[in-house]
VODO-768451 format. One line per field, with one value per residue: residue in one letter; z, x, y of N, C-alpha, C, O in turn. Coordinates in pm, 1 decimal. Example, Ala and Ser with C-alpha at 12.3 -4.5 7.8 and 13.67 -1.06 7.14 Angstrom:
2
aa (A, S)
n_pz (780.0, 708.0)
n_px (1319.0, 1285.0)
n_py (-569.0, -225.0)
ca_pz (780.0, 714.0)
ca_px (1230.0, 1367.0)
ca_py (-450.0, -106.0)
c_pz (780.0, 787.0)
c_px (1320.0, 1290.0)
c_py (-330.0, 3.0)
o_pz (846.5, 803.9)
o_px (1423.6, 1340.9)
o_py (-331.9, 113.8)
END
This chain:
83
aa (X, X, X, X, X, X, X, X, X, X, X, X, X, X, X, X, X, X, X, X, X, X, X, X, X, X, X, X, X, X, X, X, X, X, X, X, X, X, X, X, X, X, X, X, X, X, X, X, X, X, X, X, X, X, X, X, X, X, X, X, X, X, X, X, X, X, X, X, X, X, X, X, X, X, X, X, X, X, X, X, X, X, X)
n_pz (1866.4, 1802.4, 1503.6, 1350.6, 1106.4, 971.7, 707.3, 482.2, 280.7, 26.4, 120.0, -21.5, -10.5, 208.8, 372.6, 515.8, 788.6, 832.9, 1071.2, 1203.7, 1130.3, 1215.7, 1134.4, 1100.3, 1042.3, 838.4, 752.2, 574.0, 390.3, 207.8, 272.8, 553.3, 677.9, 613.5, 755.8, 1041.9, 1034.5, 1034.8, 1279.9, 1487.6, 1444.3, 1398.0, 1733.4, 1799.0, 1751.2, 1874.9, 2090.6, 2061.9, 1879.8, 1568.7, 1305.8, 1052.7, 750.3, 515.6, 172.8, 28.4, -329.5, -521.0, -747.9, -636.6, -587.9, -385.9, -173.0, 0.8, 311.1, 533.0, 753.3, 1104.7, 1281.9, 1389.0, 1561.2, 1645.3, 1612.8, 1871.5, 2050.5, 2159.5, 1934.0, 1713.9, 1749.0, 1796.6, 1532.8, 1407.6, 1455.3)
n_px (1102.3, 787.6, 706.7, 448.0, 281.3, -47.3, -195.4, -434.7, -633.7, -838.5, -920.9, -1050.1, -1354.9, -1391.8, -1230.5, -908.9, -740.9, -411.9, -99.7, 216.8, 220.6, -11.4, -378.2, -663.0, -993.8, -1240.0, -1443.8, -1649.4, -1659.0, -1431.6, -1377.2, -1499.4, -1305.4, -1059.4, -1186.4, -1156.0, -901.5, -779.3, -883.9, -762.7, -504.3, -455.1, -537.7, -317.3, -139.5, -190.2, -47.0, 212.9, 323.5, 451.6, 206.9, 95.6, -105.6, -201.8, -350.3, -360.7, -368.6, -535.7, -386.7, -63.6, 33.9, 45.9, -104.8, -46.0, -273.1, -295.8, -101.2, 46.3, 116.8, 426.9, 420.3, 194.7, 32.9, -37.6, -297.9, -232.6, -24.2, -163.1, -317.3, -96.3, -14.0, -256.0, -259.8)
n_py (2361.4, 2156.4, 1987.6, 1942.4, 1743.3, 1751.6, 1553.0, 1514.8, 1262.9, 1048.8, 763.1, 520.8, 548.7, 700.1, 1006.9, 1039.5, 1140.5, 1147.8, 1103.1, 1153.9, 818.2, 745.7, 714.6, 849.1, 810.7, 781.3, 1031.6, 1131.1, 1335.9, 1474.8, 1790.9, 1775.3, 1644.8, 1787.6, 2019.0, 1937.2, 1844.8, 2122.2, 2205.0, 2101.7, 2135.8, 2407.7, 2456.8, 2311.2, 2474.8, 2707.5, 2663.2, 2710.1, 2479.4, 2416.1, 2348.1, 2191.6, 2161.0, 1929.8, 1861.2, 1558.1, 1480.2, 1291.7, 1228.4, 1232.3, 1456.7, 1686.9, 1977.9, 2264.5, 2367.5, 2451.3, 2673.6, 2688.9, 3022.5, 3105.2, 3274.5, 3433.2, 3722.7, 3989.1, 4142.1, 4367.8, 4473.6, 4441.2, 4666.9, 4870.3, 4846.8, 4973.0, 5228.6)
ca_pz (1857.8, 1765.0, 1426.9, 1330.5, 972.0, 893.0, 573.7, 452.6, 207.0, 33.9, 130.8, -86.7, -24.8, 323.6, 369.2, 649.5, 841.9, 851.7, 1134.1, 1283.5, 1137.5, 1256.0, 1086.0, 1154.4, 915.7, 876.8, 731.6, 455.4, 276.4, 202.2, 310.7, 666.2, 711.0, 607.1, 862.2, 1182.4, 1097.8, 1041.8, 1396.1, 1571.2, 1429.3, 1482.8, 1860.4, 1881.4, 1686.8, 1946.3, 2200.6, 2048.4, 1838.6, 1449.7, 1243.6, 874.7, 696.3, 359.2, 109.2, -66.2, -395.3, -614.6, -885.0, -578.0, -529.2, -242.9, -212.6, 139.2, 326.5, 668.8, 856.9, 1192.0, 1249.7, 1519.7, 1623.0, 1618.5, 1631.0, 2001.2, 2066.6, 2163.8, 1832.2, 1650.1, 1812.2, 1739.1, 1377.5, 1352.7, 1494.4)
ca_px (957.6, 785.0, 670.6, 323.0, 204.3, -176.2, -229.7, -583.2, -628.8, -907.7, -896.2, -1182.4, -1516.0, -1417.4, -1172.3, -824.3, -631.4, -276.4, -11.0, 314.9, 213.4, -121.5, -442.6, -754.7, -1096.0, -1418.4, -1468.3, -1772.7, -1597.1, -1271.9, -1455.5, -1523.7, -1196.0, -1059.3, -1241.9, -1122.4, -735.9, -719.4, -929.6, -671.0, -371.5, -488.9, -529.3, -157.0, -39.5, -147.0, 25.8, 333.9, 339.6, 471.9, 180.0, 75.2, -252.7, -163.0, -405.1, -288.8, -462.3, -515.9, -210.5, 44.0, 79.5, 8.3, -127.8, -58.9, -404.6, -274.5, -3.5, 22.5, 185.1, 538.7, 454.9, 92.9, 10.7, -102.3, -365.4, -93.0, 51.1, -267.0, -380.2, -22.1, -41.3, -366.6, -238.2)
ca_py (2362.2, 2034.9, 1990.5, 1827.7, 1764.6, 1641.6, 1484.0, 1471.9, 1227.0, 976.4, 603.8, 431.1, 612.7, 811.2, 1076.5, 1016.2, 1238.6, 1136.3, 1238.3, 1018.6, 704.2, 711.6, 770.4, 907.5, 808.3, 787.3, 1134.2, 1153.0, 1436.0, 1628.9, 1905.2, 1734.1, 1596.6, 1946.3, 2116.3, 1849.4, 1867.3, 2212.0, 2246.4, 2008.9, 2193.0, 2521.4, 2466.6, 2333.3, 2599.8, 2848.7, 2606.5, 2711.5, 2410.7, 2462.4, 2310.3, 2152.2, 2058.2, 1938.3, 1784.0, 1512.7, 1439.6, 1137.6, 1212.9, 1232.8, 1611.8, 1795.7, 2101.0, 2362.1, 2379.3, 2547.1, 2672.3, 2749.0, 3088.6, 3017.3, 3388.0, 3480.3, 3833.8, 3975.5, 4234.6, 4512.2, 4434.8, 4478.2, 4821.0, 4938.8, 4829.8, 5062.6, 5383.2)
c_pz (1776.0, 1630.4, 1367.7, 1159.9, 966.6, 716.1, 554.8, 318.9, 174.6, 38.5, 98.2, -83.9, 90.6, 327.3, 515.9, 711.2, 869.2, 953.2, 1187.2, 1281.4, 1164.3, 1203.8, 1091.7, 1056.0, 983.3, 827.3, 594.7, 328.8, 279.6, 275.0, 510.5, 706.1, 744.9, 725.6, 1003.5, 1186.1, 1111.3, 1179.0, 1474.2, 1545.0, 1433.9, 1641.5, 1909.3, 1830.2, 1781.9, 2098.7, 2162.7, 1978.6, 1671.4, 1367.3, 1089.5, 840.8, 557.2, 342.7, 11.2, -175.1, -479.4, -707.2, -757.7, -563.1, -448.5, -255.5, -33.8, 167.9, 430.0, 699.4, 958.1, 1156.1, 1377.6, 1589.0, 1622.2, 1668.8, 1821.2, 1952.3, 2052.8, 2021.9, 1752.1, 1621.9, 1758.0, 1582.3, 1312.9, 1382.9, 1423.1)
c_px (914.4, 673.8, 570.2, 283.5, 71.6, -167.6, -387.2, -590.5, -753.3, -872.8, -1067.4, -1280.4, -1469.1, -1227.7, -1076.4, -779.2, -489.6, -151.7, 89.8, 280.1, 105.2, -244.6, -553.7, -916.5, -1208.5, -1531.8, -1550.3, -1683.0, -1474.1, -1330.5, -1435.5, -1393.5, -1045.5, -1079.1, -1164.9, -960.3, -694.5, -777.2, -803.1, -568.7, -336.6, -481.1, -374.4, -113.6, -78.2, -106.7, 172.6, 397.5, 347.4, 326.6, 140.3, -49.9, -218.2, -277.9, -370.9, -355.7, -431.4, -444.4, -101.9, 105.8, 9.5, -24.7, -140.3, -246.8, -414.9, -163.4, -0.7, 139.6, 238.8, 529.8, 293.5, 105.7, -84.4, -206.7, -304.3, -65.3, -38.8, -270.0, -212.9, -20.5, -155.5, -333.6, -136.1)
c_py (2239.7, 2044.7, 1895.4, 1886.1, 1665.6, 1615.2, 1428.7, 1403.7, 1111.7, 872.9, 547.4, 520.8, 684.6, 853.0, 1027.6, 1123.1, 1155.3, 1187.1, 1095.5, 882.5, 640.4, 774.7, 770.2, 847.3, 822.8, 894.3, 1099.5, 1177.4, 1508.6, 1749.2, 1901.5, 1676.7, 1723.7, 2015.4, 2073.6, 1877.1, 2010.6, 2261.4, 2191.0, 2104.9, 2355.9, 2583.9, 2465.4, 2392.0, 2740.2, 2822.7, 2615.1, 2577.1, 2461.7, 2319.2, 2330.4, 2109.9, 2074.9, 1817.7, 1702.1, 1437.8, 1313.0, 1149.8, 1170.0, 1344.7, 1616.1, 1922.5, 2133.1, 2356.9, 2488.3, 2569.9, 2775.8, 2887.3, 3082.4, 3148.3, 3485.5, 3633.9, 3886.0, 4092.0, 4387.4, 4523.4, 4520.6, 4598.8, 4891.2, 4939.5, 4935.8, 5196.4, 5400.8)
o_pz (1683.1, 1647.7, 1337.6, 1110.7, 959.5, 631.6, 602.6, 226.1, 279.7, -37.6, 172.2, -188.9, 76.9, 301.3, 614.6, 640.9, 970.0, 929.7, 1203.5, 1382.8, 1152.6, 1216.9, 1089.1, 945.7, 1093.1, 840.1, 511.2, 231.1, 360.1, 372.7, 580.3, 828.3, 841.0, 788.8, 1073.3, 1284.5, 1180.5, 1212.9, 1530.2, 1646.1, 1462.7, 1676.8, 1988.9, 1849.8, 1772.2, 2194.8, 2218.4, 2008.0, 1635.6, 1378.7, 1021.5, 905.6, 492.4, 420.6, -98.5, -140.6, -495.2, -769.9, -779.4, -528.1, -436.5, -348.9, 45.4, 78.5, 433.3, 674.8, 943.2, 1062.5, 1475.7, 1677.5, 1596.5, 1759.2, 1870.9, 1836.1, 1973.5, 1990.7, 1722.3, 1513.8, 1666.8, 1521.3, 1196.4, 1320.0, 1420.5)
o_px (988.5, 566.2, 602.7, 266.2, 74.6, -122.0, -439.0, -555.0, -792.4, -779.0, -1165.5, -1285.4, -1531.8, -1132.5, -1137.0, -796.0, -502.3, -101.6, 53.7, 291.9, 92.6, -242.6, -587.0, -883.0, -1256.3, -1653.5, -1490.6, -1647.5, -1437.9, -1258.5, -1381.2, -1402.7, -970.4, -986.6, -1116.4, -896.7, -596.8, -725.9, -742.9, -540.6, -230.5, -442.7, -314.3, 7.4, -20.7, -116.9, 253.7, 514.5, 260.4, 358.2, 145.7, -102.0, -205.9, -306.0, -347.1, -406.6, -324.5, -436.7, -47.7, 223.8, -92.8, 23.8, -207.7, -330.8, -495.1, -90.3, -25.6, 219.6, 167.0, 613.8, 297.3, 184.5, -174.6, -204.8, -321.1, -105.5, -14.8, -240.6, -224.4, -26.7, -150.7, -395.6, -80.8)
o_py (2207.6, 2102.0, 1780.5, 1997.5, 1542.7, 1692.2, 1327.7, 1476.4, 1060.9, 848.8, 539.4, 584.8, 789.6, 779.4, 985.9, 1222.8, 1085.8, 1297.1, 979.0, 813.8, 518.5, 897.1, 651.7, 890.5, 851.4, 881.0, 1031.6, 1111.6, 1594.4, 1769.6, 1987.2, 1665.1, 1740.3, 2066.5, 2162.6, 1914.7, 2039.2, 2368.1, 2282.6, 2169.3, 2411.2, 2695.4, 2537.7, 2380.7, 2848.6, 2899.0, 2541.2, 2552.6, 2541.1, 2200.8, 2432.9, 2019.2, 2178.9, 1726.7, 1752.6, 1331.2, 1254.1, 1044.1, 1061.6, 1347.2, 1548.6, 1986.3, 2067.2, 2346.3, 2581.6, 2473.9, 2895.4, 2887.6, 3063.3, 3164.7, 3605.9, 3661.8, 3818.5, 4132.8, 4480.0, 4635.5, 4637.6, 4649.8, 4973.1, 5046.3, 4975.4, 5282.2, 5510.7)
END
């Protein structure tokens, strides 16, 4: 299963997204940048894709933001879980 990590991070005054070398800008705010990778990595995570949204702050830590789940829960699943 193919493994994608975003990296949201600030470059000068606007916010990037980060993924394989290639990076994304233009974003206002953490907030707004935030919102776009974890939309993107969301979608391929229920394409059976393993994803990451990590924020990476101005010291040089990281902090978890998302992860896809490699086994999402179905409906069936659910409804059994409640009875």
């Amino acid at each position: 299963m193919p493994k994608t990590i975003y990296t949201v991070h600030q470059a000068g005054s606007e916010w990037t997204i980060s993924e394989g070398g290639k990076a994304y800008g233009g974003y206002k705010s953490e907030a707004g940048a935030i919102k776009a990778a974890v939309a993107v990595a969301s979608k391929l995570g229920l394409n059976g894709n393993e994803t990451f949204v990590v924020l990476q702050k101005a010291d040089g830590t990281s902090k978890p933001i998302f992860a896809s789940d490699p086994e999402p829960p179905t409906i069936d699943s659910m409804m059994d879980a409640e009875r």
